[in-house]
Structure formats: C-alpha cells, structure tokens
C-alpha positions as CSV (number, residue, x, y, z in Angstrom):
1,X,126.4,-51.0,158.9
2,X,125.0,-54.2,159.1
3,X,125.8,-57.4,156.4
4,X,122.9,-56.6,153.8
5,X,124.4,-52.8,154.0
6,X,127.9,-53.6,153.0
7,X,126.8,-56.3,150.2
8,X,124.8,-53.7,148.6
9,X,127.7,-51.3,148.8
10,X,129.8,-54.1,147.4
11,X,127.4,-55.2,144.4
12,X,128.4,-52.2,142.0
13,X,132.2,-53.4,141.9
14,X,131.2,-56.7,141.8
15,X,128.7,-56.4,139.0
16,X,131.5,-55.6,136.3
17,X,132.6,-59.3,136.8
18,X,129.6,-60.9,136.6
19,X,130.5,-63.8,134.3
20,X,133.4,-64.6,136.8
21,X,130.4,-64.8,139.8
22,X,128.2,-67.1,137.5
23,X,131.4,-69.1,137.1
24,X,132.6,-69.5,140.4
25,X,128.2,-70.4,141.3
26,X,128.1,-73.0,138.5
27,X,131.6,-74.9,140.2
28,X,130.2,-73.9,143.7
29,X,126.7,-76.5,142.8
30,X,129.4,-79.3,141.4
31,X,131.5,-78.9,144.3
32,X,128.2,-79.4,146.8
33,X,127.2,-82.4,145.6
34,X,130.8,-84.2,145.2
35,X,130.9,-83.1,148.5
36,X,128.3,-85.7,149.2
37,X,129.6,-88.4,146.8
38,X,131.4,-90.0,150.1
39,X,128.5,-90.2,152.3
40,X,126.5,-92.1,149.7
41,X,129.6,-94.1,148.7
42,X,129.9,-95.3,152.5
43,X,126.6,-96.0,152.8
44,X,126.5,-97.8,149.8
45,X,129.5,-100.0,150.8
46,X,128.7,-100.4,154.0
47,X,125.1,-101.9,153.2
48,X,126.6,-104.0,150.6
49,X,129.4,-105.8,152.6
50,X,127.4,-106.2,155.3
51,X,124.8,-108.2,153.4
52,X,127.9,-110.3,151.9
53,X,129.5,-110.8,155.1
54,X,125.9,-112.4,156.0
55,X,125.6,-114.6,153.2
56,X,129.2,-115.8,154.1
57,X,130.3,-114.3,151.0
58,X,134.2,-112.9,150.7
59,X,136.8,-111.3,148.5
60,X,136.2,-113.2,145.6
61,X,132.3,-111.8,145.4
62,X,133.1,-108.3,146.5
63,X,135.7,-107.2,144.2
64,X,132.6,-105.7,142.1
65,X,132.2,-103.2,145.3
66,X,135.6,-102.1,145.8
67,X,136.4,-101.6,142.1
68,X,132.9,-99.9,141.7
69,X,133.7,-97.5,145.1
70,X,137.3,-97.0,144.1
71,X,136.2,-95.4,140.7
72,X,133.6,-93.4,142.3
73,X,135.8,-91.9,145.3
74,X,138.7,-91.1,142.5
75,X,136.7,-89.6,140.0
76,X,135.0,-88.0,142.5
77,X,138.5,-86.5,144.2
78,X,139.4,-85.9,140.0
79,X,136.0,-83.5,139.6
80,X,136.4,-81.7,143.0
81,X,140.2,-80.9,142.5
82,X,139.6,-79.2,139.3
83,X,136.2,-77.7,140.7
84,X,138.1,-76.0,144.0
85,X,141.1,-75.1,141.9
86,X,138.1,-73.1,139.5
87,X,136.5,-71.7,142.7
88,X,139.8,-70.5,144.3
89,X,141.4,-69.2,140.7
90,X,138.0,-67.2,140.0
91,X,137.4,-66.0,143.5
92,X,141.0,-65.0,143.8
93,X,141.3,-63.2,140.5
94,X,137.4,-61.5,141.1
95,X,139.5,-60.3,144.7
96,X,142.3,-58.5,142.7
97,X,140.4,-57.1,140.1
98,X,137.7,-55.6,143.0
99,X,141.0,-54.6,145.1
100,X,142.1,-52.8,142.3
101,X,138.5,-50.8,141.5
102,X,138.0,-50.2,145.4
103,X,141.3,-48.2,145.5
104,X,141.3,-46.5,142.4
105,X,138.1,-45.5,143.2
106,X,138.8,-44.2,146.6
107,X,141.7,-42.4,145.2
108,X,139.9,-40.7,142.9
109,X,137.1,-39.6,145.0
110,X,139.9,-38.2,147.7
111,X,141.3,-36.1,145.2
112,X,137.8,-34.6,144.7
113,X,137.7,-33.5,148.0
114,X,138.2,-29.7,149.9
115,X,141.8,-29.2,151.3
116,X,139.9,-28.9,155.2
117,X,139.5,-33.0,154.9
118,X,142.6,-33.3,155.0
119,X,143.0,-30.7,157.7
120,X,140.8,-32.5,159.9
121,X,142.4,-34.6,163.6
122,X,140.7,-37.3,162.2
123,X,141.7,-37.5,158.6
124,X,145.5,-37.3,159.2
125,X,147.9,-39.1,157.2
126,X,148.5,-42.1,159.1
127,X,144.6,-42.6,160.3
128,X,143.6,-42.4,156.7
129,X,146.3,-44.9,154.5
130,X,145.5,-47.2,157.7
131,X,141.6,-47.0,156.9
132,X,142.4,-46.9,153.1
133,X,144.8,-50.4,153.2
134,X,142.6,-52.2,155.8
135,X,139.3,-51.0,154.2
136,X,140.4,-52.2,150.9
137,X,142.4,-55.4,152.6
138,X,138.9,-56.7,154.6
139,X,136.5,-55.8,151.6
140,X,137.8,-57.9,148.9
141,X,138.9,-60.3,151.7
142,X,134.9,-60.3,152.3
143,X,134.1,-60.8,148.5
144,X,137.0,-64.1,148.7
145,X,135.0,-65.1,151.7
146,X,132.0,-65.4,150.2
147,X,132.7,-67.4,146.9
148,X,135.5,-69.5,148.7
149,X,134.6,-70.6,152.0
150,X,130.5,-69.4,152.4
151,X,128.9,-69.5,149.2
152,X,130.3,-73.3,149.1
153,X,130.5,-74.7,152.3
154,X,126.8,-73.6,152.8
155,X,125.6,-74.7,149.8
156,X,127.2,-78.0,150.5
157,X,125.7,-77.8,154.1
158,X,121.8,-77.0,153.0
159,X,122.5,-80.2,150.3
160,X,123.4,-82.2,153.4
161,X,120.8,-81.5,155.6
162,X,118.1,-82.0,152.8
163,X,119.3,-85.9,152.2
164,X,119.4,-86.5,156.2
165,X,115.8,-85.2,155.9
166,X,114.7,-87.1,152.8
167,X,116.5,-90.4,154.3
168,X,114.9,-89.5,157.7
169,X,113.3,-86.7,159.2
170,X,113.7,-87.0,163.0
171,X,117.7,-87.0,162.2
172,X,117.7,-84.1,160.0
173,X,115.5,-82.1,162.2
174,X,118.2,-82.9,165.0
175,X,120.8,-81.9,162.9
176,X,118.6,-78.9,162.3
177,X,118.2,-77.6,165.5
178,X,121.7,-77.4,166.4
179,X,122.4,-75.0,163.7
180,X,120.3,-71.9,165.1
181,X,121.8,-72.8,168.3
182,X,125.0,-72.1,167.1
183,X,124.4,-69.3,164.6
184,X,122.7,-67.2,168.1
185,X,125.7,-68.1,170.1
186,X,128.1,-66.9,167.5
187,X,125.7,-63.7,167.1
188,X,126.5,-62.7,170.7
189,X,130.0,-63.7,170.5
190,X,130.1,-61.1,167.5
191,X,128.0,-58.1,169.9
192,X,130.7,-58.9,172.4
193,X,133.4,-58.1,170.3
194,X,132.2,-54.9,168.2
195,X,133.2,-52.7,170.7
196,X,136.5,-53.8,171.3
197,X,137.2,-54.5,167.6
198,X,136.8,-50.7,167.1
199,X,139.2,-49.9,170.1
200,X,141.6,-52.3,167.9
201,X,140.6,-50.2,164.8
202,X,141.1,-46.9,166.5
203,X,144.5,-48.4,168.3
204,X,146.2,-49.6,165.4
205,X,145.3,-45.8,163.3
206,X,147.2,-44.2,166.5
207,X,150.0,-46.6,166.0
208,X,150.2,-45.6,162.5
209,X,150.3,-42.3,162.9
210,X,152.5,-42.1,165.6
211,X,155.5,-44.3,163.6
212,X,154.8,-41.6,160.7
213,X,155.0,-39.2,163.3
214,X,158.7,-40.0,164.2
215,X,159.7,-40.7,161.3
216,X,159.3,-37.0,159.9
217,X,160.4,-35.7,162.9
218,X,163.3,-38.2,163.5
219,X,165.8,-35.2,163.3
220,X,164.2,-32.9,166.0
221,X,164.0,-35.9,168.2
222,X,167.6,-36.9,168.0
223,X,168.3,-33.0,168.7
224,X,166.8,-32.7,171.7
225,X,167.7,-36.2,172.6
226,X,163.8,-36.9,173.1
227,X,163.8,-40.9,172.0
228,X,162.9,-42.1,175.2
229,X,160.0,-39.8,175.1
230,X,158.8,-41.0,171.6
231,X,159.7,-44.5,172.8
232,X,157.1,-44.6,175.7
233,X,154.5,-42.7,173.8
234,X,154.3,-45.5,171.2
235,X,154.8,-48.3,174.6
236,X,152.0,-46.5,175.5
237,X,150.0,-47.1,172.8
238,X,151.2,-50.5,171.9
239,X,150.4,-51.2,175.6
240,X,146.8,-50.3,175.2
241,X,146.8,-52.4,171.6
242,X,147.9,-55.3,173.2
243,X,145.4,-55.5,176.0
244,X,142.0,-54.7,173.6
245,X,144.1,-57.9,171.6
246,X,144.2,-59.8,174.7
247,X,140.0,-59.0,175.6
248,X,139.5,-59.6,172.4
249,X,141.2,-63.0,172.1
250,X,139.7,-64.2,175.5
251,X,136.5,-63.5,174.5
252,X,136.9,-65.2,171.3
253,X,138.2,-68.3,173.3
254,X,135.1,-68.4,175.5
255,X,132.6,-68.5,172.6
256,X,134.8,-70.8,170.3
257,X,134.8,-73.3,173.5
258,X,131.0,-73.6,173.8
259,X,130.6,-73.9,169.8
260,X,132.8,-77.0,169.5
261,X,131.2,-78.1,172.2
262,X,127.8,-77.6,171.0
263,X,128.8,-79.1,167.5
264,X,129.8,-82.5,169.6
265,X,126.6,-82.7,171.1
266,X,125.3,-82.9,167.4
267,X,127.7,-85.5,166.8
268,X,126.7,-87.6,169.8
269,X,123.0,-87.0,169.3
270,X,123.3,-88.5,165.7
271,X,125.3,-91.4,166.8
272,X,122.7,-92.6,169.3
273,X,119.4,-91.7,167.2
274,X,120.8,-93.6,163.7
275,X,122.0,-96.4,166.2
276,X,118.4,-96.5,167.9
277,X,116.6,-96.9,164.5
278,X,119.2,-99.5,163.0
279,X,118.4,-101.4,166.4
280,X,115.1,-101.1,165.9
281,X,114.8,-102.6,162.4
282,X,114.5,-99.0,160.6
283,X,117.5,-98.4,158.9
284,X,120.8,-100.5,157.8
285,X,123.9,-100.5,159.3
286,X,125.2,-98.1,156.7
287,X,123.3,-94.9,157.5
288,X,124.6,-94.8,160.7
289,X,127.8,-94.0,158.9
290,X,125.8,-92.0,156.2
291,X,124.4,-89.5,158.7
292,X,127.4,-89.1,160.5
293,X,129.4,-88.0,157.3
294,X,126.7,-85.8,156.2
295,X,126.1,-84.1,159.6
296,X,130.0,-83.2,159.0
297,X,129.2,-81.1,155.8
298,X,126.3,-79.9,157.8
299,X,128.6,-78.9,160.9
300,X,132.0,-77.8,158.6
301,X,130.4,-74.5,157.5
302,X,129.9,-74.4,161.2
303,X,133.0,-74.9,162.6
304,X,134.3,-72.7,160.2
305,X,132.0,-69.8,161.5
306,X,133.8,-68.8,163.8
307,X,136.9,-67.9,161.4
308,X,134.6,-66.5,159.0
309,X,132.0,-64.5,161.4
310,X,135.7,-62.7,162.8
311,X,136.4,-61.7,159.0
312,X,133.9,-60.4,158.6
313,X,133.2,-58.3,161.6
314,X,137.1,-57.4,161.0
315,X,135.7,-56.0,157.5
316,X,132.5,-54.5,158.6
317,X,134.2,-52.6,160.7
318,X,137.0,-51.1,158.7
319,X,134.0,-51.3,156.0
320,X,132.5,-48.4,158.0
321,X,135.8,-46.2,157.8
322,X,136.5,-47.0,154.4
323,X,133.1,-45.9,153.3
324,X,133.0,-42.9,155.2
325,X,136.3,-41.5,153.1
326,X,134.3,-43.2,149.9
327,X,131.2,-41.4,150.8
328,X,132.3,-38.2,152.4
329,X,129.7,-36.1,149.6
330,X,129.8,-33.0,151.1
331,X,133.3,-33.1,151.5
332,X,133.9,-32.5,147.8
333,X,134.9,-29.3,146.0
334,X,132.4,-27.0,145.3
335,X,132.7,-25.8,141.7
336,X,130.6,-23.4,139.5
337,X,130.7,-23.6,135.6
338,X,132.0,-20.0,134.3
339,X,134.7,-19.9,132.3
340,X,135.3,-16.4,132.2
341,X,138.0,-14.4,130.3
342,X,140.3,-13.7,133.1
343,X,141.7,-10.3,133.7
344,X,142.7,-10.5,137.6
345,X,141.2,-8.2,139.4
346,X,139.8,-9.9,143.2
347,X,137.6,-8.0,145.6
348,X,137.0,-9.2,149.1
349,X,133.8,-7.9,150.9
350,X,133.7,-8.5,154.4
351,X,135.3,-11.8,154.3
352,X,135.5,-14.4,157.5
353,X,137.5,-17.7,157.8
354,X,137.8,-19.9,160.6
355,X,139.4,-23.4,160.5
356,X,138.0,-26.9,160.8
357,X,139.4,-26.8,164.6
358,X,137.7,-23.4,165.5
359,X,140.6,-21.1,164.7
360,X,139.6,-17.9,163.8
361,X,141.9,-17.2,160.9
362,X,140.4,-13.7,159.1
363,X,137.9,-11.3,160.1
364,X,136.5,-8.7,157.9
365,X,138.5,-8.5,155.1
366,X,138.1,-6.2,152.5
367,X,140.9,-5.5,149.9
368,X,140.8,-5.0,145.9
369,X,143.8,-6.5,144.3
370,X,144.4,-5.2,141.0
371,X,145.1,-6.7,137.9
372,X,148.8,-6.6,136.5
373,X,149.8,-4.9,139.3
374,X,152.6,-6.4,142.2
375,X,150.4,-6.9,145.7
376,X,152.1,-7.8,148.9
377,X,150.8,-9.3,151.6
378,X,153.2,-7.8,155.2
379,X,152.4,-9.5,158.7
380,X,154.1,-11.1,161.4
381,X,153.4,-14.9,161.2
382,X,150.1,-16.3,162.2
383,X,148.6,-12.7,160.6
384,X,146.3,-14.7,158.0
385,X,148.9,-14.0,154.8
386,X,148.5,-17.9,153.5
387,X,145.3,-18.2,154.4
388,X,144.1,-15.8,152.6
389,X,146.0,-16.9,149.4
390,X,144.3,-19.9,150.0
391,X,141.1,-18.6,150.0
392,X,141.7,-16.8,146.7
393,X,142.7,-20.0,145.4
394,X,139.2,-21.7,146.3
395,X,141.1,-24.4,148.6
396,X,138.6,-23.1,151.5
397,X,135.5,-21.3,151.3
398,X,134.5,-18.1,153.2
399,X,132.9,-18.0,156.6
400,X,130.9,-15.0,155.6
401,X,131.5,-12.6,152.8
402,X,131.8,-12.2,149.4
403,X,135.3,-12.8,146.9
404,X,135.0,-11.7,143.0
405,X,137.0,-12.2,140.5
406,X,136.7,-9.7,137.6
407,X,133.6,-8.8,138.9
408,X,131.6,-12.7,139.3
409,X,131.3,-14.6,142.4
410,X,134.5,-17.0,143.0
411,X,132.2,-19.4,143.3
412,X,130.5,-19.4,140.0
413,X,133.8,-20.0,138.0
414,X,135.1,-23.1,137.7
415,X,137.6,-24.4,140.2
416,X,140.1,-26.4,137.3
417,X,139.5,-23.6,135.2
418,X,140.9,-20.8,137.8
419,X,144.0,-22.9,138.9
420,X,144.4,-23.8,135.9
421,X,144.9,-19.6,135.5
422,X,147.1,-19.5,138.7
423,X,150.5,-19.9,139.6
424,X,151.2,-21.3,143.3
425,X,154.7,-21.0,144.7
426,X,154.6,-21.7,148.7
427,X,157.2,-21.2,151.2
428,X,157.8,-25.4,151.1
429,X,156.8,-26.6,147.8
430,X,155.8,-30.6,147.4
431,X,158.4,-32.4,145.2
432,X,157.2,-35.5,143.8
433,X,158.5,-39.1,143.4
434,X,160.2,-39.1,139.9
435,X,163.2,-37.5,138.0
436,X,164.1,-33.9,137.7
437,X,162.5,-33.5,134.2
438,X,158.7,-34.7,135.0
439,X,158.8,-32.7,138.1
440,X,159.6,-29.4,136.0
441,X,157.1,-30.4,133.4
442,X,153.9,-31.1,136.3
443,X,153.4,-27.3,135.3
444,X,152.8,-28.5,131.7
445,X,151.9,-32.2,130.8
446,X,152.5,-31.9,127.0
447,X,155.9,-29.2,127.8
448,X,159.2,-30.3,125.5
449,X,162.4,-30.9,126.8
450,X,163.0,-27.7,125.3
451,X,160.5,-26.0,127.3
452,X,161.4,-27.5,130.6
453,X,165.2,-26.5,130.4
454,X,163.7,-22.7,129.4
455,X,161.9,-22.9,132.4
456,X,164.7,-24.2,134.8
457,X,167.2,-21.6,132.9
458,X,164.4,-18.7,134.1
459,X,164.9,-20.4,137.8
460,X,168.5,-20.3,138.0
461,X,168.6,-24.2,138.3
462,X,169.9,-25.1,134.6
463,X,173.2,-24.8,135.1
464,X,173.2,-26.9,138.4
465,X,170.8,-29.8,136.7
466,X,173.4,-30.3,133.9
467,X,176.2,-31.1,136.8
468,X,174.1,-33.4,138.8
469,X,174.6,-37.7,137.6
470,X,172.2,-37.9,134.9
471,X,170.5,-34.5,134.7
472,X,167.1,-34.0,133.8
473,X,166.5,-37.5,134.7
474,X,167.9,-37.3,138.5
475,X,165.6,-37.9,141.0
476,X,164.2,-35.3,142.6
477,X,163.9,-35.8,145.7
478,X,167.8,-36.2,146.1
479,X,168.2,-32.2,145.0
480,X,168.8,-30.1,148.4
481,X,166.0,-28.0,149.3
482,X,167.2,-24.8,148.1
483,X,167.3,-26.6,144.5
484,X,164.1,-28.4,145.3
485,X,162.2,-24.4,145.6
486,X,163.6,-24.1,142.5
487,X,162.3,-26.6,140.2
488,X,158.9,-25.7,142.0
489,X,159.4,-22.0,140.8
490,X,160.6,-23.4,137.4
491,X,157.4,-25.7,137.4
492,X,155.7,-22.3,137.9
493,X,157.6,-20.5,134.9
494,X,156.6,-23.4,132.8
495,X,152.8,-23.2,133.5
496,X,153.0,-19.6,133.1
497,X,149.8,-18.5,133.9
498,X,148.1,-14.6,133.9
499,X,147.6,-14.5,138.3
500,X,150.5,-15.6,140.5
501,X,150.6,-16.7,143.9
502,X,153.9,-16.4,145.2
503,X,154.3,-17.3,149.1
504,X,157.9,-16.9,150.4
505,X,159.0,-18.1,147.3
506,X,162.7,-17.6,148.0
507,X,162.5,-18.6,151.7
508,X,164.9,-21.6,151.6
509,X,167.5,-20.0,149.2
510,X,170.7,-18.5,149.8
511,X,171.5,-15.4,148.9
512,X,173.0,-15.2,145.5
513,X,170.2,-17.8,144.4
514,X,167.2,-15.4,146.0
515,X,169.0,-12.8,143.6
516,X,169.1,-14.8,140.3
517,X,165.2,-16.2,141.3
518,X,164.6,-12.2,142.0
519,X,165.3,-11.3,138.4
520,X,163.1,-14.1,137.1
521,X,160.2,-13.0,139.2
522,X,160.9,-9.6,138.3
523,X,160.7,-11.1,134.1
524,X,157.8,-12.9,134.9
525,X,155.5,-10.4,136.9
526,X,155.3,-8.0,134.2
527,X,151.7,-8.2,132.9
528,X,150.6,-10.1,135.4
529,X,148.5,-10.4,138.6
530,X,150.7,-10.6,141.4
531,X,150.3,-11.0,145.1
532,X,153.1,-11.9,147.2
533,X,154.1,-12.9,150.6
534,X,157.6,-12.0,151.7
535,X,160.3,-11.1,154.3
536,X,162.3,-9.6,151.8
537,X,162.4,-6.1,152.0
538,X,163.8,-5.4,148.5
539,X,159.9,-7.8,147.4
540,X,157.9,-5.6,149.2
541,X,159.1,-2.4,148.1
542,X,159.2,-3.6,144.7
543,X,155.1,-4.2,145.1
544,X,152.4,-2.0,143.7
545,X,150.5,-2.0,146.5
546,X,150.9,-3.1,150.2
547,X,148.6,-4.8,152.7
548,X,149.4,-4.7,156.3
549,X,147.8,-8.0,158.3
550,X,147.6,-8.1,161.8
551,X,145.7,-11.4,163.7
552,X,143.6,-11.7,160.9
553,X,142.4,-8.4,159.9
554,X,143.5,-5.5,157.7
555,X,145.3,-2.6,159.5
556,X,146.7,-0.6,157.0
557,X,147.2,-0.3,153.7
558,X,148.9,1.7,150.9
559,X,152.0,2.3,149.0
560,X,155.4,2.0,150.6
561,X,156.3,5.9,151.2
562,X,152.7,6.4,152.4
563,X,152.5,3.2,154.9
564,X,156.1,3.9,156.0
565,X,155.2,7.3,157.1
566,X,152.0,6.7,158.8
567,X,154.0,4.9,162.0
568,X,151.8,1.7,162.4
569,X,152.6,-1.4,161.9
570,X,153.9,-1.3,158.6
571,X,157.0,0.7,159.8
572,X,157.5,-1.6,163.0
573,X,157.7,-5.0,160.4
574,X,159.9,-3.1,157.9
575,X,162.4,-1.5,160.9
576,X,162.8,-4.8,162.3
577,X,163.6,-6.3,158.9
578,X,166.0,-3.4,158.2
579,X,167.8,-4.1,161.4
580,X,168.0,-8.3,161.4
581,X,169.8,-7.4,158.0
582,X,171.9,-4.7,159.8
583,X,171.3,-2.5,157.1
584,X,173.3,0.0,159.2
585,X,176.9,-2.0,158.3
586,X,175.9,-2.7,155.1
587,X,175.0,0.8,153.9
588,X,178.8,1.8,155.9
589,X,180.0,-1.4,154.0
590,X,178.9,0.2,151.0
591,X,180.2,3.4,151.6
592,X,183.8,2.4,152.5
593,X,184.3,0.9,149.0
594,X,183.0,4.3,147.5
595,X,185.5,6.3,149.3
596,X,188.8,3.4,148.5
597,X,187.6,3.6,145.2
C-alpha cells in the first residue's frame, strides 16, 4: 500500500467533514503567507537602516521604521496565533470525529464476519485489538499530520521558494535543488526501514498476545509454579522487540545525520551566493537576510520530514493490517433471504467439515433430526458433538454436503432469521460486562422486569439473585460460574425459541442445581426441537432419539434400549458413565433405605 492508496482509502471518512477540511485549507493559505511576513519585514528594515545609517541619519529619523516593523511583526504574531490555534482545533477535532467512524466501522464490519476469522492463528485476540488500536491510532494520526504539520508547512515552503525565485532565480534554483536531494535520501531511509517496521509490528502483536495469554491463564501458571517459564517466553520476545527497536533507531540516526547535514549545505550555499551578488552590486544588504529566512520556511518542512516520513510509514504499515480486518469481504457471513415457517426438522446428506488449521472435524454425516422431538448427541470428546451444532447453527459452512432445514437448503434461509429461531446454551456460556438484569434480558431486548425474573425463576437462579447486594442490578460477572450457566440458560428461557441447542448445559452446576435446571429443560423441551449434548445419563435417556459419534463420523444410532443392546460404542460410553457415578452404591444406597423403612 503505497501513500496515494491509503488517501484514497481515507477520503470516504474524511469526506463527511468536508467543511472542517475547507476550514482548516482557508487558515492553512493565511498561515503561509504570515509565515513570510518576517522575511519581508527584515528585509525591509534591514535596507532601510542601512540607507539611514549612510546618510548619517539616527534614532530620531528612524522611529517611523521601528514603530512601522513593530506593528507589522505583532499583528502579524496576532493573525498567526489565532490561525494555528484554528488549524490545530479543526485538525484535532476532524481526528476525533474520523477515530470515532474508523472504529465503529471496523467494529461493525467484524461482527459481520464467519466465526473461522476469529478461529484463525493470525486473528487471535491479542494480534487483532493490537491492529485494531494502532490501525485506528496511526490513521487519524495520518489525517492530523496532514492538516497540521504537511498541508501547512508545505504550503508555506512552495510560497517561499516562489519569492526567492521571483527576487532571484539562481538562489531559488539552489534552494531548489537541495530539496529532491533530500526528499531521495529520506525515500531510502524509509525502504530501509519497511522491513524492520513490520518485524516491530509483528513483535509488538506477539507481545500482546502473550500478556493476554498469562493473564487468562494466570491460575494454571501459579499451579504448576510455571512463572519463570512465562517470564522468559515474554524476555524472549521483548528481547527480540528491543533489538528490531535498536536496528531501527540506528538506521534512523544514519539517515537523519546526512539530512541535517545536507540542509546546512543549503544554508551555507545561500549565505555565500546572496553575499556574492550584494558584493557585486546586485542586491542590498537586506536580502542576504531575506533569503536566508525564507530558505528556513523552505528547509522547516524539511527538517521536519524526517518526524513526519516515520509517521507515516508507522501508519502505512499498521494501515495495511487495519485494512485487511476492514476489508476481509469474503470473510463475511454468508446469508440467503428465506424466511420460512419453521418447523424443525434438519437433514444432513453426506456432510464434511474440516477447520481453518486442517483439522478434519466430520466426515460423512448423515442424520435426520426430527422436529419436536429430544435428540442427543453421545461421543467421547473430540467426537465432532459441538461442531456439528455449530454447523446447524450456520457459524461454519460444510466442506461437502448438503444440511436442510424443513426441507430448503440452510443456506437459502436467512442467517438472523434462524438464530433468531434457536436457542444456544454451551458448556461455558459468555457473560457480558453489565448487571444481572441486562444479561438475562440479551435473550429479549424489549423483555420486562417481569419477564426476566420469569425466566431466572424457570432457571432456578431467582431465589439466589434476590440475596445477592442489589439484585437484578448486580454485576454479572461477580456471580460464580455455576450461577453464571444459569442466567445463560435463563437468557435462553427468555428468548424462548421453537429449536434448542443445548451443549452441556448443566456442566458447571452442582448437583441439586443440575436437578432444578433438569425440570426446566424438561418444561421447556416440550414442543420443541431439541438436540442435546450431555454426560448425564438421566439427559440421554430422556432423548427421543440417540446419535453415537465417534472421530467425526456416525457409528450408531437409535433409541436407548436398541443402542444399548447392540454392544458398540453406545454401551461402552453409557457403562463408563454408569460406573464414574458408581451406580452400583447408589442403587445398594437406595435399597438400604427401602428395607429400614
């Protein structure tokens, strides 16, 4: 991506704020040619003392100048104080406003986009907020660039140069030729550092990550008393950081040494040229002062180039990440436009998944799940259960093979229009930042206070809500997780839709809990399309219909009495269930207080 690229990336959230651009041009024209109010002024007293001093004039016929320069130079520092607080004011209030566009509009585009994005090495957490925050950061940094420190300093640079040419050309064309000069070396300078800017880039995502990293898994670490581990993994990679810092900086040293050094030469060359032609008779005293001031407005945007030429490599680069999350196109959900009345019956013909990293998660699937009837899913972990829910829920997209709802294409219906007809309950549901209340009532927007307690009475989590420091409007996210699966499940009761998903919904609870939440299913499944994922024996015999999963495929299926009979693998998963419950002492357990009683 090179500069033109990126501005014409930039120009549709700059275009809303047009009048603030015309603005901030308008003071950027004043503030060029104040800026050139004290070359003229010098010259202009210069010239005129001179020719005093000559007459033998003194104070007494020269108060006219300094009262006619000191009015000048202060209404001149008046005009430019108010111009550069207009330019800085606009250009930092069109920053916010296009900081605020660039991430709304990245976050909504995100949320467009199919669940394996996110799935992807290179789209993890860390690696994505850092591109999002530096993307944004070095973008409208870029736009503040431009109208504060280019867009002026230039302006007041090409204004410059065009008086040293119209008062003489053989000085302005030596003021000239130093600017390519310097423009080419800081061109290289910027080829140098590309490639180790993007090591930077790519360091500083690791970095990111990896903090995020221990963080979440700060209590395994302390466990297994692994913190020196974690400590010289992230010395590791700060190691690495800090020398791509250090190439980069001595590089940056190198090319800023031969720029001011460059610029000097300018400086020299205009002493000894203005002083040449005042010598010989062609110009007065006062331009040598003229051209030297005006070469400075010529050389400031210049010296300043260096600063600005890093800024904006610094944003072209993390221009290119941000843009490839903002463009990412074929990334987004897929979505057909049926709205179909929804019955729940889903057919899978010779279905094939595989992840985004090659794992081969299903293989030739074909089930019928029928509508208003219970439908468990049985495997031993790593089978292809979730996945497949997953599939059914359009969050991924079949390999090969064919999924139907009610007879059309899942495809062809519209994605927010089937969730919007499904109930999700995973193993770990997400509990969001916020109080109890809007966390129940994510299942339903426009849901009463009335409704939400309803549904947290039908999750068994009522009762504990009311005895927790101010109740429904608690946060969250200081419930324990047992309580946390249960406002999920009652966000479920509250959306309650025709098709439920329900994986291990009662994994984290204990066991009086997974009884009460049992009973509320058990309400709420009636009438309904229901396929389950569970470890629960007393779930799984209470299901319809049963399919077996092993590494991906289907290997049996049936109901209970039948798959339990057959010997497979149905009867090895529900044995081994049986016996981590040690159904053996609780059936004797059970027995004992028939016979006492």
């Amino acid at each position: 991506m090179n500069l033109w690229h990126l501005f014409l990336k930039l120009r549709p959230f700059v275009r809303p704020y047009r009048l603030l651009v015309i603005a901030t041009l308008v003071l950027t024209l004043i503030g060029s040619l104040t800026a050139q109010v004290n070359a003229l002024t010098l010259k202009y007293a210069v010239d005129s003392i001179n020719k005093l001093v000559e007459a033998g004039s003194g104070l007494a016929q020269g108060w006219h100048i300094l009262i006619t320069i000191t009015a000048i130079l202060l209404g001149k520092e008046v005009l430019n104080a108010i111009v550069q607080f207009g330019q800085k004011f606009y250009g930092e209030k069109l920053r916010i406003l296009v900081s605020e566009d660039l991430a709304q509009s990245i976050i909504e585009k995100f949320l467009t986009y199919r669940l394996a994005f996110f799935n992807q090495d290179n789209n993890q957490a860390g690696k994505l907020q850092t591109r999002i925050d530096r993307g944004i950061g070095s973008l409208t940094r870029l736009v503040q660039i431009f109208f504060i420190d280019i867009l002026p300093l230039f302006t007041s640079a090409i204004i410059a140069l065009a008086l040293m040419f119209y008062a003489n050309f053989w000085v302005g064309l030596v003021a000239l030729c130093i600017v390519p000069i310097y423009f080419w070396i800081t061109y290289k300078q910027a080829q140098k550092l590309g490639g180790w800017r993007r090591k930077l880039r790519d360091g500083r995502e690791k970095k990111s990550q990896g903090i995020l990293g221990i963080i979440n898994s700060i209590t395994v670490i302390k466990s297994f008393n692994r913190e020196h581990i974690e400590a010289e993994k992230q010395l590791k990679l700060q190691t690495e950081l800090t020398e791509n810092q250090m190439r980069t900086r001595q590089t940056s040293f190198v090319f800023d040494g031969l720029k001011t050094f460059l610029e000097q030469i300018g400086v020299v060359l205009i002493i000894i040229l203005t002083s040449y032609f005042v010598l010989a008779g062609q110009m007065s005293i006062g331009m040598i002062m003229f051209h030297v001031l005006l070469f400075n407005n010529v050389s400031a945007p210049i010296r300043s180039l260096h600063r600005i030429y890093d800024e904006v490599n610094d944003a072209m680069i993390y221009s290119e990440s941000f843009f490839t999350i903002l463009e990412a196109d074929d990334e987004i959900e897929t979505s057909g436009n049926l709205k179909p009345n929804i019955q729940g019956k889903f057919e899978l013909k010779n279905v094939d998944f595989s992840y985004p990293n090659g794992h081969r998660a299903l293989q030739h699937i074909n089930m019928t799940i029928q509508p208003n009837k219970i439908t468990a899913l049985v495997g031993l972990s790593g089978a292809g259960k979730s996945t497949l829910i997953s599939l059914l829920d359009k969050f991924y997209q079949p390999e090969a093979g064919q999924i139907l709802l009610d007879g059309i294409d899942l495809e062809d219906i519209d994605t927010h229009f089937l969730r919007e007809h499904i109930g999700l309950v995973l193993q770990k549901n997400h509990i969001f930042q916020g109080s109890i209340f809007e966390n129940i009532r994510y299942g339903k927007t426009d849901a009463s206070l009335e409704d939400v307690m309803n549904a947290a009475k039908k999750a068994s989590i009522h009762e504990q809500i009311l005895k927790v420091p101010h109740a429904y409007d608690a946060d969250a996210l200081m419930l324990s997780g047992g309580q946390q699966q249960r406002i999920a499940l009652a966000r479920m009761f509250l959306k309650n839709p025709p098709i439920i998903f329900l994986d291990e919904p009662t994994a984290s609870l204990d066991a009086i809990a997974t009884e009460q939440i049992k009973k509320s299913l058990d309400e709420i499944k009636q009438g309904r399309t229901v396929i389950i994922i569970s470890h629960s024996l007393s779930q799984i015999i209470d299901a319809d219909y049963t399919y077996v999963m092993k590494e991906g495929q289907i290997v049996e299926h049936g109901e209970h009495d039948d798959l339990y009979h057959q010997d497979g693998t149905y009867k090895e998963i529900f044995d081994a269930m049986a016996k981590s419950l040690n159904i053996d002492k609780i059936a004797k357990t059970f027995e004992d207080e028939e016979t006492h009683s």
